[in-house]
N, C-alpha and C positions, 0 to 999 in steps of 0.2 A: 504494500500500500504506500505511496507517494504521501507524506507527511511535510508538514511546515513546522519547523521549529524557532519558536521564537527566542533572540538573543539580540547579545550588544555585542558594540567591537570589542572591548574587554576579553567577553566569552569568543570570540572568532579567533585571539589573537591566543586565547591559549585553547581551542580547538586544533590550530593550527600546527602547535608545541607537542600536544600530545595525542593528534591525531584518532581524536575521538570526542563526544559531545553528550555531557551527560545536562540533558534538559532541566529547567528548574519545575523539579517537581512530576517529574516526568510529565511534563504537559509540552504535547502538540495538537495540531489541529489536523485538518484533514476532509475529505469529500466523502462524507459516511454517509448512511441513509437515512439519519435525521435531517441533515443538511441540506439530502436533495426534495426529502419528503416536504421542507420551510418552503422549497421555492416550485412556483407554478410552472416557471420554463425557465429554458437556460442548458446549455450541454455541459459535457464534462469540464470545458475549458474553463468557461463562464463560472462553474463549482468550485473549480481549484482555484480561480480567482479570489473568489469570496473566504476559501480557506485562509487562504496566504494573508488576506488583510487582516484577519482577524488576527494571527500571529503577527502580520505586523505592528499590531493594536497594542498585543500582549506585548510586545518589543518593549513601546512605549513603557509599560510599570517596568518593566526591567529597567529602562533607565531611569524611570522615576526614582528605584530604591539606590542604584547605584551613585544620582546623585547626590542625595543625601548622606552618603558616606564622603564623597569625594566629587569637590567643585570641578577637577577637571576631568571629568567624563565625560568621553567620548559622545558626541548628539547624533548620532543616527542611529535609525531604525535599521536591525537585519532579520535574513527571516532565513533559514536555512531549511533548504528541500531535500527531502533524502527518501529511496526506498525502504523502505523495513517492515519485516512480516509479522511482530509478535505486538500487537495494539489490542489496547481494552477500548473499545470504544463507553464514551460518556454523554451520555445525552441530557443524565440529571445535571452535567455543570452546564452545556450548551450544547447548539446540534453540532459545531464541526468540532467538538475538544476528543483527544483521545488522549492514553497514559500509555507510556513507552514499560519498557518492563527494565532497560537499562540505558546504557550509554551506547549511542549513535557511532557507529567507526566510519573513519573518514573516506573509507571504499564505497560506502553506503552514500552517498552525496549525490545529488543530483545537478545543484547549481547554488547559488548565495547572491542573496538579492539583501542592498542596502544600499540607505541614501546617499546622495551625493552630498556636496559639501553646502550648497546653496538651500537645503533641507532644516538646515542645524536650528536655527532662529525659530521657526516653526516646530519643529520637534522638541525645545527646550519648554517652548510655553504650552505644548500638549502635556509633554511628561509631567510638568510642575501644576496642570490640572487635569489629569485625567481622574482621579478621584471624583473633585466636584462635577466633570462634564458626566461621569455616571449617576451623579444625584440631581441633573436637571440645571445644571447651573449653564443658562444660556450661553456667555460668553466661556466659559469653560467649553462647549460645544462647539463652538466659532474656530475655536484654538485648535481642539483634536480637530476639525475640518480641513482648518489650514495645513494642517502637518501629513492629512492624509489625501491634498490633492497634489501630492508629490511621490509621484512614481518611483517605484526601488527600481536601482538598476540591478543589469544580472550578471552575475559571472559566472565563468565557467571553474570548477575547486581548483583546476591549474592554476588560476590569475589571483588566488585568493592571497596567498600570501605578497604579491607584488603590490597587489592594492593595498593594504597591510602596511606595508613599509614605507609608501608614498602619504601615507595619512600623515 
């Protein structure tokens, strides 16, 4: 099953060291059959689209809490794709969440999608309200808008480390 997992550069940069990815919480997402039972139309593409943002969503508290530890973390959103066979799917957390059973090995990869650098400004004012934009707080919603009308770009797991070093 092609899974999204959500991370920050932080977690990419020691993905990359230790070539393997153990998700927080073993939470990823994914195009399960809650996800597609939510939507009226739409193909598989369109599914895994809506997967992927929702990990990119989840990117976002990852770097909400990593800010909070540490002012200079990294401001982009990543979402890393990978195939892997052994998912629990979870429909009581939401329709695309699943639980990994362990760490993602970097053979398992698919591709790595995260913002660019023109993202950052946007993604800093999402992550420092995505709390309140889940309690209805208007302009908190405005913010995660702005951060998610910015496209992840993609790489291939070859480029991941070059991109890495150019940050």
């Amino acid at each position: 099953m092609r899974v999204y997992l959500p991370a920050t550069v932080r977690m990419l940069r020691q993905f990359v060291e230790d070539r393997q990815l153990q998700p927080f919480s073993g939470t990823a997402f994914a195009l399960t059959p809650a996800l597609r039972e939510a939507y009226v139309s739409g193909d598989t593409e369109e599914l895994e689209y809506v997967a992927m943002r929702e990990a990119a969503r989840a990117s976002l508290r990852l770097i909400a809490g990593e800010s909070s530890e540490d002012e200079q973390t990294d401001l982009r959103r990543a979402v890393v794709s990978a195939d892997v066979e052994d998912v629990t799917l979870r429909p009581d957390l939401d329709d695309a969440v699943v639980r990994l059973s362990g760490p993602v090995p970097w053979e398992n990869i698919a591709a790595v999608h995260m913002d660019a650098a023109e993202a950052e400004e946007a993604v800093r004012a999402a992550a420092a309200g995505i709390d309140a934009a889940d309690l209805g707080d208007e302009d908190a919603e405005l913010a995660l808008g702005d951060a998610e009308d910015h496209e992840l770009a993609w790489y291939a797991p070859q480029e991941v480390h070059f991109v890495l070093e150019l940050m």
